[in-house]
C-alpha positions as semicolon CSV with decimal commas, in nm:
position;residue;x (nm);y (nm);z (nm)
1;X;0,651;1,876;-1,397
2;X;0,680;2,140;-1,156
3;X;0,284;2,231;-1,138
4;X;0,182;1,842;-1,168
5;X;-0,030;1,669;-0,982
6;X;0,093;1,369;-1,087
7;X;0,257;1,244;-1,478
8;X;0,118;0,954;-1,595
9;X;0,368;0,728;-1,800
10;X;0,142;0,441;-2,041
11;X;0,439;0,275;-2,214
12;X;0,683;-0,005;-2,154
13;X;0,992;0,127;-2,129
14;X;1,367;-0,093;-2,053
15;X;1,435;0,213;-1,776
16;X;1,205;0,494;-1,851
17;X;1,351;0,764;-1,714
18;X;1,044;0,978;-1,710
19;X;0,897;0,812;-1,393
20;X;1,209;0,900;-1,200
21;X;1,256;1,272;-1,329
22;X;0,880;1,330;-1,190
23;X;0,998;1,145;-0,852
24;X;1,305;1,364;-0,860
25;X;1,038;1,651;-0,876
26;X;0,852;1,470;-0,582
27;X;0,534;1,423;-0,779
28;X;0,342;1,066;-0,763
29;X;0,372;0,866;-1,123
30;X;0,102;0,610;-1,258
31;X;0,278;0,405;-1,484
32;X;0,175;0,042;-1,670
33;X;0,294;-0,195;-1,453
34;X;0,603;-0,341;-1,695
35;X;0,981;-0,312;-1,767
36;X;1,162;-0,055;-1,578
37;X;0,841;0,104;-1,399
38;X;0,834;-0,241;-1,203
39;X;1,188;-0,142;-1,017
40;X;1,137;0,212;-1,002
41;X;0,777;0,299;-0,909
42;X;0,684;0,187;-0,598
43;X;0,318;0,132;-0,514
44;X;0,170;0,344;-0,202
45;X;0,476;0,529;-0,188
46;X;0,599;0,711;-0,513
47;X;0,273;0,643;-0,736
48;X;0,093;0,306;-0,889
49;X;0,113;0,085;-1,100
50;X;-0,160;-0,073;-1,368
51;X;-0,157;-0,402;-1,521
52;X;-0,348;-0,434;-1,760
53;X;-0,240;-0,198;-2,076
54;X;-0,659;-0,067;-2,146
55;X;-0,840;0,206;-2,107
56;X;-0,991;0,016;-1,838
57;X;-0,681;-0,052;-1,667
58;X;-0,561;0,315;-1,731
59;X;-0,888;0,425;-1,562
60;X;-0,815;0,185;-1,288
61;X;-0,494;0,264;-1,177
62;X;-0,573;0,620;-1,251
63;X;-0,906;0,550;-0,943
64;X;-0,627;0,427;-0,749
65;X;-0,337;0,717;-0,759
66;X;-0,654;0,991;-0,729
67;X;-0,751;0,736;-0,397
68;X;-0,437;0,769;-0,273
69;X;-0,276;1,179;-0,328
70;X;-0,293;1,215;0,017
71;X;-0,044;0,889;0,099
72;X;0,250;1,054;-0,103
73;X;0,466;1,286;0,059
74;X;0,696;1,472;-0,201
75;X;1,009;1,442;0,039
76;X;1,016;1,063;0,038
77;X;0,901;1,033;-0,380
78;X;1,227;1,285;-0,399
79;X;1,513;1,067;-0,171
80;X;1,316;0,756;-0,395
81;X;1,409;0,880;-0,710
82;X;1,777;0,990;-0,567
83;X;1,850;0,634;-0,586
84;X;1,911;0,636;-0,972
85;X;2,107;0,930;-0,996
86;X;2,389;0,996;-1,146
87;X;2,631;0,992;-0,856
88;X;2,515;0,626;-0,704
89;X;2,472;0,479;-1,113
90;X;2,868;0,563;-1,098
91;X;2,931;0,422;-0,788
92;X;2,759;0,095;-0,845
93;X;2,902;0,066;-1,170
94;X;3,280;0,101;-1,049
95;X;3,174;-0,188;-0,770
96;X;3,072;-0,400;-1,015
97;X;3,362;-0,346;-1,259
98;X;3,624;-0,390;-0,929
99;X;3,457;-0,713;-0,814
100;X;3,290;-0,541;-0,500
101;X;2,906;-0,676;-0,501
C-alpha cells in the first residue's frame, strides 16, 4: 500500500479492516458505501464512499475520489485510522466490561 494512490475496497464487509490498514498508511480508500466502511471511511476526508454496488456506481465514486486527491492529506487519513487500533480497541473494551461508558 505503500506506492498507492489510493486501494479501492468493493465488498461489504462487518469491519473490513482493509480500509483502515490503507488509512494507517495515509492513503485515501473508495469503498461501497455498506457495513463497516460506513463507520470507518469518512467522505472528503479519508476517501469515498459509493452506493450503489455497479460498475456504474464503482465508476462513480471512483470520478469522485480522482475529483478529490488533492482534499486528502495523508497526516489526518493516518491519526483517522489510529482510532481503531489496537491500543484504544483495548481501552474501550475494558470501559465497557467495568461499566465506564
Amino acid at each position: 500500500m505503500k506506492y498507492c494512490r489510493a486501494v479501492i475496497f468493493p465488498g461489504e464487509d462487518d469491519f473490513g479492516i482493509v480500509p483502515v490498514e490503507a488509512m494507517a498508511c495515509g492513503k485515501p480508500v473508495l469503498a461501497y458505501g455498506s457495513g463497516g466502511a460506513l463507520e470507518t471511511v469518512v467522505p472528503g476526508v479519508t476517501g469515498e464512499l459509493f452506493r450503489e454496488a455497479s460498475v456504474d456506481g464503482l465508476e462513480a465514486g471512483l470520478a469522485k475520489l480522482l475529483l478529490n486527491m488533492t482534499v486528502y492529506r495523508p497526516k489526518r487519513i493516518r491519526e483517522h485510522a489510529e482510532k481503531f487500533s489496537r491500543k484504544i480497541f483495548e481501552k474501550k473494551m475494558r470501559e465497557v466490561v467495568r461499566g465506564n461508558t
